[in-house]
TIGU-700912 format. One record per residue (C-alpha): residue in one letter; x, y, z. Coordinates in steps of 0.02 Angstrom, whole numbers, plus 50000, padded with zeros to 5 digits. Each point is the difference from the previous one (the first is absolute). Layout:
# residues N
aXYZ ...
This chain:
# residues 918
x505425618048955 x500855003350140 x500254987550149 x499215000850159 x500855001850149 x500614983550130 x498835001850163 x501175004150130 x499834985450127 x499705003350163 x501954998850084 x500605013349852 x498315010450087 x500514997050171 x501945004549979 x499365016349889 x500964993849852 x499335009749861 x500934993049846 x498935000349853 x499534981949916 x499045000249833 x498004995350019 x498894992149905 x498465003349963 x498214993250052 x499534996549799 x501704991149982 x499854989150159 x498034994649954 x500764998649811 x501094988250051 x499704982549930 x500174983850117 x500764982149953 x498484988549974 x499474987150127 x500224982649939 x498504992750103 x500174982549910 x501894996250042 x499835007750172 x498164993750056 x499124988749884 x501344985149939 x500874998550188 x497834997950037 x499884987249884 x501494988750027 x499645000950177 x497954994349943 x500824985849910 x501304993150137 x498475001750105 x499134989549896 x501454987449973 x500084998550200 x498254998550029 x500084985049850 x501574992850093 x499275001150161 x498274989349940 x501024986849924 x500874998050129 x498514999350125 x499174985349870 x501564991350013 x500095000550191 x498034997149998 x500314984149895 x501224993350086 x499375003750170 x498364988849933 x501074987849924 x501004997950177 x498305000850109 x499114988449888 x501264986849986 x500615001650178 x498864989950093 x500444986149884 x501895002350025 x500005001250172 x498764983050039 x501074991249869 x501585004850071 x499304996250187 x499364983749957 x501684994249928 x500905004150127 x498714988850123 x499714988049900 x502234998149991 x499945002250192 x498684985950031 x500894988349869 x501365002350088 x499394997550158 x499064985449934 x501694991449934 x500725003350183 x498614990850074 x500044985749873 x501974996749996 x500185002550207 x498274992350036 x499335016750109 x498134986949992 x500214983650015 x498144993649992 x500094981549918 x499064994649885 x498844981150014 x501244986350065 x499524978949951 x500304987450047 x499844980449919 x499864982750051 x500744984049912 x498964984249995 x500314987049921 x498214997149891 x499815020349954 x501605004149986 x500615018050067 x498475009450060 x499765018850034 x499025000150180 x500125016950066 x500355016749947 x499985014350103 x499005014350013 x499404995949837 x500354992549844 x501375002849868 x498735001149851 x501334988449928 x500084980049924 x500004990550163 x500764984049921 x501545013149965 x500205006550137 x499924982150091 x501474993149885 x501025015149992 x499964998050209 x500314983449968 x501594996949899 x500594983149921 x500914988450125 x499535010550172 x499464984550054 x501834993550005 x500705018450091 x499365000650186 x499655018849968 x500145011449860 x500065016349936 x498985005549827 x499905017849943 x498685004249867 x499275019649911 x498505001349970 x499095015449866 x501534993249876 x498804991949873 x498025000449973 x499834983950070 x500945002650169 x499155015750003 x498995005350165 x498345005850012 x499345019049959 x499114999550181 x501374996850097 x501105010249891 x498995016050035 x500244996650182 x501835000249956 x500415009549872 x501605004049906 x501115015150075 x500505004049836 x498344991849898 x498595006649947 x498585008550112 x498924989350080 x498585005349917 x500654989149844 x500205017549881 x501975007949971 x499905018350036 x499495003849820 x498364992950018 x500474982649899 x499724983150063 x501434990150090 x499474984650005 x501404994349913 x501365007850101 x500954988150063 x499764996950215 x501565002150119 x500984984050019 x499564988450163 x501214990750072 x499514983650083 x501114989050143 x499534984450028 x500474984250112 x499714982649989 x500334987950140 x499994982149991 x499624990450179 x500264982850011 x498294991650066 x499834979849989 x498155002650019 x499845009649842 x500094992949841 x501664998149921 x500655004050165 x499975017349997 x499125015049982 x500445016249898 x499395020350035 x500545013349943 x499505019050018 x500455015849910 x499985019750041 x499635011249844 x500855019050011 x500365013349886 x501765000450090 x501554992949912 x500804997650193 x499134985750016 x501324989650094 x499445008750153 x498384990750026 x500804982350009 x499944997550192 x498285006950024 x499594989149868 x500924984950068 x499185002750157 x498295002349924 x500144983449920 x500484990850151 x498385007650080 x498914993749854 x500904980350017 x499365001450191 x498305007349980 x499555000249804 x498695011949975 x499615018849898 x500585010350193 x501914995349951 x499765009849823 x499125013650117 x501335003750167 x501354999449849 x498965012249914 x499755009750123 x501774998250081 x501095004149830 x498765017749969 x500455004750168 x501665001649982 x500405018550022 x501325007249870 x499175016350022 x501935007450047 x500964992049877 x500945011149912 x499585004549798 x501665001349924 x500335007249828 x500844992549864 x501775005250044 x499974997450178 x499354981849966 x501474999449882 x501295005950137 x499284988850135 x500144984149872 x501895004249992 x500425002650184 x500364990450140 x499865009750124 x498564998550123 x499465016350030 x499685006249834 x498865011849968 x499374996550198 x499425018050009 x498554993849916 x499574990750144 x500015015150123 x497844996650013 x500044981950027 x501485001450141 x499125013150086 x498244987549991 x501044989050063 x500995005350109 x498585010850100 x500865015350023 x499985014249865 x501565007550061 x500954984450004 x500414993349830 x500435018449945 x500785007750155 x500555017549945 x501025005950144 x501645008249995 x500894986350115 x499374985649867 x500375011949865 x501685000250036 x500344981350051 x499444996749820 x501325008049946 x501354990250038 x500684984349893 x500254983150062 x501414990449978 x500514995249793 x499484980849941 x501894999949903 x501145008750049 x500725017450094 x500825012349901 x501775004350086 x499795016149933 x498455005750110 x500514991350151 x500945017250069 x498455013049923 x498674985850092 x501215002950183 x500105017949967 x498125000049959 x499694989550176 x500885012450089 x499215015349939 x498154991250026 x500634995150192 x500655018450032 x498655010249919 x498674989850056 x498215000549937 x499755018550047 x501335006649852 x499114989949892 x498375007350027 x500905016749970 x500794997649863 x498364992849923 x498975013350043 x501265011549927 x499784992049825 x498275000250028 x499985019249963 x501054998449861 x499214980849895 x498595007249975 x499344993250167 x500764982549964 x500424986750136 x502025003649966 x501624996450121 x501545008649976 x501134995249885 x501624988950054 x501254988549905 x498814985050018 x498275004549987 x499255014349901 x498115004850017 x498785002049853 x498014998050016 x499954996950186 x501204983449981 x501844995250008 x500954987049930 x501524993750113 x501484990149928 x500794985550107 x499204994050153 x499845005950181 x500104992650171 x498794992250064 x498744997849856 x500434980149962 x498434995950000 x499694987249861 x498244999749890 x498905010149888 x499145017350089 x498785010849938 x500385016649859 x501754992949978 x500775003550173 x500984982950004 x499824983649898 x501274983750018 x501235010750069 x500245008449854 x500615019150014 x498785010749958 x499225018749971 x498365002450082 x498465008649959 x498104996850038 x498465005349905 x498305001450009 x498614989249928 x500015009749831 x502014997550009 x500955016250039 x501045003250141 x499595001050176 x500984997450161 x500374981850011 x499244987850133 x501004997850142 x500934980550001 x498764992950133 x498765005849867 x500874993249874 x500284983550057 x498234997350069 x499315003649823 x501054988049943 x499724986250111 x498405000949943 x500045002449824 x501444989449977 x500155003849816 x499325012449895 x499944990249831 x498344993450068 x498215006750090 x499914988850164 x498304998850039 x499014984450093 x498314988049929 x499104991550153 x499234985349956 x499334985350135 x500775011650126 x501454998449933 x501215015949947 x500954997849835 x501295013049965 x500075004749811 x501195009549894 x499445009749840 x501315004149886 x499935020049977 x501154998749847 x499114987449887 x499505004749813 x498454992349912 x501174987149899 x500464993650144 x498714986950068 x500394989150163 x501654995750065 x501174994649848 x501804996849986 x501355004049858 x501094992450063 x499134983650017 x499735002149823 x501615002249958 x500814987550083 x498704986249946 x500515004949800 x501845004650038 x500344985450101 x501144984249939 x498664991149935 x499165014249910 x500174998149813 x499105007649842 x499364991349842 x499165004649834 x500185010449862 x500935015450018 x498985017849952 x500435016949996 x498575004550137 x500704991450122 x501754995949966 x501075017550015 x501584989850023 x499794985249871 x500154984150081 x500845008550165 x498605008950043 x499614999850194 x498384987950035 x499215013150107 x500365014149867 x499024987749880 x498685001850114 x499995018750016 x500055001349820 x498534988149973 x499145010250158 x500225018149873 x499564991849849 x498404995450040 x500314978649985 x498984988350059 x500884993750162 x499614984050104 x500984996350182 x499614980950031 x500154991550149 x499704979849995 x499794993350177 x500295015950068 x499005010350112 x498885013349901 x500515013650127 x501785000949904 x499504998749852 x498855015450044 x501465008150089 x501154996149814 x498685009449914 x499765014150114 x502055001949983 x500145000549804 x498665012450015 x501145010950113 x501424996349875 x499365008249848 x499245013550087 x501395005550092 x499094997150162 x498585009049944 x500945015750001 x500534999949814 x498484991849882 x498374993450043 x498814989649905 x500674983050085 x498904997750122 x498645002249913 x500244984249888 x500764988150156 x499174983550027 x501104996550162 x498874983450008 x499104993149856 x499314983249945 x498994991149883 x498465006950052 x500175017649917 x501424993849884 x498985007049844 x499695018350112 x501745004450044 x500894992649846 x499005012749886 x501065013550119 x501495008349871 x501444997050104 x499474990550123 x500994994550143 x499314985850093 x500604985750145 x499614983949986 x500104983150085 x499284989849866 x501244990449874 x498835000649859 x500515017949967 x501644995649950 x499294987949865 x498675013249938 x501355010349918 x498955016250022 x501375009650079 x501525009149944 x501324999450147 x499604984650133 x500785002550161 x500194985650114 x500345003350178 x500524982750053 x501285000449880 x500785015249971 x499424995949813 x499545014549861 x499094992749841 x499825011749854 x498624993249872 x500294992849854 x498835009749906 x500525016050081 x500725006449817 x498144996449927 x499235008950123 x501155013950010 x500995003249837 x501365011949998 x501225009049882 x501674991549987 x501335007250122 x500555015649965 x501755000649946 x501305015449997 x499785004449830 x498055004650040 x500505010350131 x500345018149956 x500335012750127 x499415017750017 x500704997150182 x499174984249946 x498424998749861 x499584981350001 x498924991549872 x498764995250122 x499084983249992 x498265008849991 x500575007649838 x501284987049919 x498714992149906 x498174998349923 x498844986750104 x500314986849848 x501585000650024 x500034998150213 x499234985049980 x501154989849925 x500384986750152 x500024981049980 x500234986350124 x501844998749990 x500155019950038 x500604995650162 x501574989849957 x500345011749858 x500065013650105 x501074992750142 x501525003049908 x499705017749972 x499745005550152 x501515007950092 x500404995150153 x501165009950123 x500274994350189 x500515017950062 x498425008849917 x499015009850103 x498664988350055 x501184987950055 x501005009950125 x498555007950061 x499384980250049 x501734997150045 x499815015350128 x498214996950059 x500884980550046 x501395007150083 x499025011050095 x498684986450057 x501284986850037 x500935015950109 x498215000650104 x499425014949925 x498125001050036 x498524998849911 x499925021050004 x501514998649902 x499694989749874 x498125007449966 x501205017649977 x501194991749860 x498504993049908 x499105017750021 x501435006649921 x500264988849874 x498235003849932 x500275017649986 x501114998049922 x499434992149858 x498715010850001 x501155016449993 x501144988649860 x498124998449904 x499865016949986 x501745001549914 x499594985949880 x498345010949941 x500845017349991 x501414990849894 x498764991249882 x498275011949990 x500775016950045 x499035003550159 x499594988950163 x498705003450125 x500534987550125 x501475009450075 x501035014449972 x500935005649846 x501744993349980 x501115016550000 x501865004850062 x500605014850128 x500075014649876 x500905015650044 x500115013349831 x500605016550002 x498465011149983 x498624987550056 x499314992850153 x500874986050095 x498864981449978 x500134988350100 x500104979649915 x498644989050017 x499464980749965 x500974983950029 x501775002950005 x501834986949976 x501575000850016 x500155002849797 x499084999149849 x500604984849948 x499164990750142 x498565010749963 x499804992149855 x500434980950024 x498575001550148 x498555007449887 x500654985149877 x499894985850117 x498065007150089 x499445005149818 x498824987149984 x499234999550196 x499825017049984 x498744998049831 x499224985250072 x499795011450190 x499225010549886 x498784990849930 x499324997450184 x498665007150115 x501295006850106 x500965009349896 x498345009449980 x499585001950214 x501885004349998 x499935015049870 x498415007550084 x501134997850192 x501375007549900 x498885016649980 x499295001550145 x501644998350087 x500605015949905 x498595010050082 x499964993250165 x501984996850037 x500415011850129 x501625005049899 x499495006149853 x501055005449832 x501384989450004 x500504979949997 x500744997350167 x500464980549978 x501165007049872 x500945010750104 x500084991150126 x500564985749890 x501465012449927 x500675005250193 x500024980950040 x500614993749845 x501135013349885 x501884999850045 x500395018549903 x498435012250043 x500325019349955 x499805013350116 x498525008349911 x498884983149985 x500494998450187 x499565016250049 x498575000249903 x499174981250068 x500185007850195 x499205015949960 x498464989549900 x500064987750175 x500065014650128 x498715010449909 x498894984649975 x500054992950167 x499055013250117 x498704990250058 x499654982250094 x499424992449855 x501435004649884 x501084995050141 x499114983350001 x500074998549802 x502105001750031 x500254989850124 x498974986549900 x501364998649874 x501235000950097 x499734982750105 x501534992450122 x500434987449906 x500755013149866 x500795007850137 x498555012350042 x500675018250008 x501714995449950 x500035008849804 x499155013950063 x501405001450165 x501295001349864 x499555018649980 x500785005450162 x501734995249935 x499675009049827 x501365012449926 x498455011949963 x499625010450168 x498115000349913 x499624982249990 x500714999050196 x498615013050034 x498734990449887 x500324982950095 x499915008650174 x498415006449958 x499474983049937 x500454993550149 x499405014050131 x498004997949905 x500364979950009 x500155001650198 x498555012350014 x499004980950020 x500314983850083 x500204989449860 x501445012049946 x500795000250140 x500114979549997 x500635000949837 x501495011050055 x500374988550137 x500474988449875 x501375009349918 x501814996950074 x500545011350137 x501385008249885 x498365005649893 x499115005150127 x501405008350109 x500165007349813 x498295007349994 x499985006450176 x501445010349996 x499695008649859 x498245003450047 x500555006250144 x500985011249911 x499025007949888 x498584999650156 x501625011750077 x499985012649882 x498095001249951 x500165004450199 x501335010249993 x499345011049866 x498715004650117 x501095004250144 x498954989450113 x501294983250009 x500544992250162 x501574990649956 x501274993450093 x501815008550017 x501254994349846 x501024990750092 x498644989050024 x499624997549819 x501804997249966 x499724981650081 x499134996449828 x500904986649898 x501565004449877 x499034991749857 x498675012750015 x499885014449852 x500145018950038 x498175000649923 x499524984450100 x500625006050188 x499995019749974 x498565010750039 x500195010649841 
């Protein structure tokens, strides 16, 4: 067969080619077979995988839209719920606060019913009038509690009383729904869960009362006795003695139920409507300071009520801006080394004049992100619309506190002003200043007025009381009545009170008694109740630490009590009562007698029946981990506690140790050198503050030692620094070395248990947790490092580094600021451990401590604190501010300096960091 021939395509046709290819034919072509089509591989399968992914995606996509269905009903159903619960907490934690500001400052002062008694002679003492209604109360109580043993021998007297301690001293429910308790329940009698609070205890009333005696030869027994009392929910009570002295008079000339009423009237009239609600922390910095004009930017709406004008107590203008700025002359001494930067600096003010200023201030303007800023010069720098000045100028001599820290005592000083929430504004001008002063005259207390008779009493509150602290008390009268020469101490010897054996301190006995709960009696034969009242008031201070430490004192304070109610408050654990009566001494019904005519401290005998302990621990039950103590809680079954006999007390004497430089006696030694050196009451309130915190933070130790875990302060932990992990910070109480560590958890082993054992260990635990959610600085325990810049000779460069970043990234705000300065008082020197940073080898614990420093002087407060470092720390801080204020300038190629041979004037014992601008 042959082959057919190629068709000849159509080029080879076109170009005539006529070359011969061989053909096929039209049977062979139509013979020829084809390669099958594989319809499955090419169509079907790619069909059905894409049917099933379709199927997978559609499955996917459902489940997915359930989920999101699920949770989207979930989220909208439970919503609502979240939202209301979450809103109502936070109200019902903004009223509570605001309801603890009003009860600690006294933002309402409405008084409960006041009384008032007569003596006769036939009935006795007599309730006659109370006023606007009654107390609900036992009348024959109330008449002999206003009445105290022997006021018929004291021309006038002074009785302080509680009432809502104890069911029977208890007032009404009528009048108590017209005043209810800030923090008690509703008034409606239910607690927010619907259940009945009938039981819950009523907010404490605290009552004042006088009693006169007038001689009168026409009465019988020649004269006649009256006394009248105020009752309010305010511990200040002091402040109502002359309206009440006055009142009294008024009811000897014409007796009759009007008196009760004008004084009624007259004392809820009394406008504290401005005075300032201070937190905890700024109560705590105004307890510690001495200055006058603390915190008197909180006064900015009661000077400008005052003073008439709006514009004057806060005059803003540039002119009184800039006098502010300007120091006065320094309450030591003059630093020699400023003297020729301060004549320079007078110069250059007198030359450039106010006009330069203004330019070079509006100048920094555009580049401080629109900050009030000057120009920077060897002795002022400008951060935050202030400036601090170092040395003193002409012509501001002027002696006396002014307002926002412009002068105070001649003291040098850096000046800022603030508004009334407390940041920085332009400060008052001196005229200002002074006029706000003149009329506030000091800032510790609310001056306000009470007419009564036409009469105009001026009255200070207190802004910087605590609840524990009720009327006006006195450590050191305490202290100096059982520290004295004739103060002695007698009875058995017990590991509650005696921390020091037979050398223990009388008033430490007494703050040990105070923790441990004992039963506590201040007597007073022939003496007038008012101090005995004020003896009671004191201890009650003591083991609170002012109020600011524990609570729980008050609560179970008789600062007057007599035989009337002897069966009511004796059933009190703990009590601590003042009495006038001997027959108290006799009853033996106490633990620890105090007498404040002698200076005498009486344990019981039977104080070892009462209270059995566990023999003193010795050093071979002590084993450490840094220190694990056999504890007395766990030493021994309850058979085997209770193992004391009469004669524990002498058999114990001898093994007690006794050492005369331990710890609580040199901290009495100090608190009698300091009062016998004039220190003031402030000061002596701040030791004992201190002292109970102390033994709080020491308490905590003692439990994470002996049980593992604490939850009445912060673990006890070193400054850690490992390769591969995380810097930490230490925490808890810290000393000098372990040793002492361990000889102090020793000798406080057994107050600690028996503090334990007590209702205020518990109110402390649950203040202990709700300070570590509401402290402003939050994370770590800043008592500790401060304790370790004061304290610790050798401190690396890491743990120092790493407590000023912690400090300046935790103090942003006022209140942290406030929280700070708080522990950082001026009797430890104030800013002093922290002013140690500008002279540190490490260039980033300098920057850390400048911008400490720069946030600190943001506020007035601040600023007052810097005033009272040195001038070589602050001429220290405001140089190298200054400098790095130079370069942060420079960088931006906006900075008006002055020529270098002008900042070549700067000291030789200033750093090339310090005085360069890069």
């Amino acid at each position: 067969m042959s082959t057919p021939p190629s068709p000849i395509s159509p080029t080879q046709a076109h170009t005539g080619e006529c070359s011969a290819t061989p053909k096929r034919s039209v049977s062979e072509i139509i013979a020829e077979t084809f390669p099958a089509f594989d319809h499955r591989t090419a169509i079907v399968e790619p069909f059905d995988e894409e049917s099933k992914r379709d199927a997978e995606f559609l499955q996917k996509v459902n489940t997915m839209l359930l989920e999101v269905m699920l949770e989207f009903h979930a989220w909208s159903t439970s919503r609502p719920t979240y939202e209301s619960d979450r809103t109502a907490d936070a109200l019902e934690k903004e009223v509570k606060a605001v309801m603890e500001l009003e009860r600690e400052q006294g933002m309402s002062l409405q008084l409960p019913p006041m009384s008032l008694i007569d003596f006769d002679i036939d009935r006795g003492a007599q309730l006659t009038y109370q006023f606007p209604q009654p107390l609900g109360t036992d009348e024959g109580l109330l008449a002999n509690l206003m009445l105290p043993d022997g006021a018929e021998k004291q021309p006038e007297d002074w009785t302080i009383f509680f009432l809502n301690q104890t069911p029977f001293n208890t007032i009404s429910p009528i009048l108590a729904l017209e005043f209810p308790d800030v923090n008690g329940p509703p008034v409606d009698g239910s607690d927010r869960d619907g259940n009945d609070a009938d039981d819950e205890p009523q907010e404490l009333l605290y009552v004042l009362n006088l009693v006169r005696t007038k001689l009168d030869k026409t009465a019988r027994r020649g004269a006649v006795v009256k006394a009248m009392a105020i009752c309010t929910r305010h511990p200040f009570i002091q402040i109502f003695k002359p309206v009440l002295l006055m009142a009294l008079d008024d009811y000897f000339t014409n007796p009759s139920q009007d008196c009760l009423s004008r004084l009624f009237d007259a004392v809820n009239c009394m406008d504290i409507s401005m005075a300032p609600a201070l937190s905890r922390y700024e109560k705590l910095i105004m307890r510690t300071s001495e200055r006058k004009d603390v915190f008197v930017e909180k006064f900015d709406d009661y000077l400008q009520e005052i003073i008439g004008d709006p514009g004057t107590a806060t005059q803003h203008n540039v002119n009184s801006t800039r006098q502010a700025h300007r120091t006065s002359a320094s309450y030591d001494s003059n630093a020699s080394f400023e003297e020729g930067i301060l004549m320079r600096a007078r110069e250059d003010k007198e030359n450039d004049g106010m006009r330069g200023r203004d330019l070079n201030r509006s100048d920094s303007l555009k580049v401080a992100q629109n900050r009030n800023q000057y120009s920077p010069s060897e002795t002022s720098f400008s951060l935050d619309g202030s400036a601090v000045w170092v040395g003193n100028e002409s012509g501001l001599d002027q002696v006396g506190g002014t307002t926002n820290g412009a002068t105070y005592r001649d003291r040098a000083s850096t000046d800022a002003s603030s508004s009334s929430h407390g940041r920085n504004e332009p400060a008052p001008g001196s005229t200002a200043a002074g006029v706000a002063m003149s009329i506030l005259k000091d800032s510790h207390f609310f001056p306000t007025t009470v007419d009564f008779n036409d009469h105009h009493l001026p009255i200070k509150i207190p802004l910087s009381t605590f609840p524990e602290e009720v009327g006006d008390y006195s450590l050191i009268q305490l202290v100096q009545t059982f520290s004295g020469p004739t103060a002695s101490s007698l009875g058995p010897l017990h590991p509650h009170l005696h921390t020091n054996g037979a050398l223990t301190p009388p008033i430490i006995v007494l703050f040990n008694a105070l923790v441990t709960g004992k039963r506590i009696i201040f007597m007073g034969h022939h003496r007038p109740a008012g101090q005995v009242s004020s003896y009671v008031l004191s201890a009650c201070a003591l083991g609170s630490g002012c109020g600011i430490v524990l609570r729980g004192f008050i609560k179970r304070a008789f600062p007057y009590a007599n035989l009337t109610n002897r069966e009511e408050w004796e059933s009190i654990s703990g009590y601590i009562a003042g009495v006038t009566n001997p027959i108290f001494e006799a009853s033996g019904s106490w633990d620890l007698l105090c007498d404040v005519g002698t200076g005498r401290m009486v344990v019981s005998k039977n104080i070892h029946l009462d209270y059995p302990t566990n023999p003193i621990l010795t050093s071979s039950q002590l084993v450490m981990r840094t220190g694990t103590l056999k504890a007395e809680a766990s030493a021994g079954s309850e058979e085997d506690i209770v193992r004391a006999s009469k004669d524990a007390g002498n058999s114990q004497r001898a093994e007690f140790s006794s050492k005369a430089d331990s710890s609580d006696n040199l901290f009495m030694e100090d608190i009698l050198s300091a009062i016998s050196s004039h220190f003031g009451e402030a000061h002596v309130r701040a030791r004992f503050t201190e002292y109970a915190g102390r033994f709080v933070r020491l308490a905590a130790r003692y439990e994470e030692d002996t049980m593992g875990s604490t939850m009445i302060g912060y673990p006890s932990a070193t400054y850690s620094e490992r390769p591969g992990e995380p810097r930490r910070l230490g925490s808890g109480i810290d000393f000098v070395d372990e040793g002492m560590c361990m000889r102090e958890i020793a000798v406080n082993a057994s107050r600690i248990e028996a503090w334990r054992r007590t209702e205020s260990y518990t109110l402390f635990q649950i203040d202990f947790r709700q300070t570590l959610i509401t402290d402003p600085m939050q994370g770590f325990d800043v008592v500790h490092q401060l304790w370790r810049l004061r304290h610790t000779k050798k401190i690396s460069d890491g743990e120092a580094e790493l407590i000023m970043r912690s400090l300046a990234e935790n103090v942003q705000d006022y209140d942290q600021v406030t929280q700070l300065l708080s522990l950082m008082p001026p009797h430890h020197n104030g800013l002093l451990p922290l002013s140690y940073g500008l002279f540190h080898q490490n260039e980033i614990v300098r920057e850390l401590t400048i911008d400490i420093f720069n946030e600190l002087r943001t506020y007035p407060i601040g600023v007052q604190f810097l005033q009272g470092l040195n001038h070589f720390q602050r001429y220290a801080y405001v140089r190298q501010a200054h400098a790095r204020e130079a370069r942060l300038l420079k960088d931006q190629n906006t900075l008006i300096i002055p020529p270098v041979p002008h900042m070549s004037r700067t000291p030789s014992n200033i750093s090339d960091y310090s005085a360069g601008g890069g």
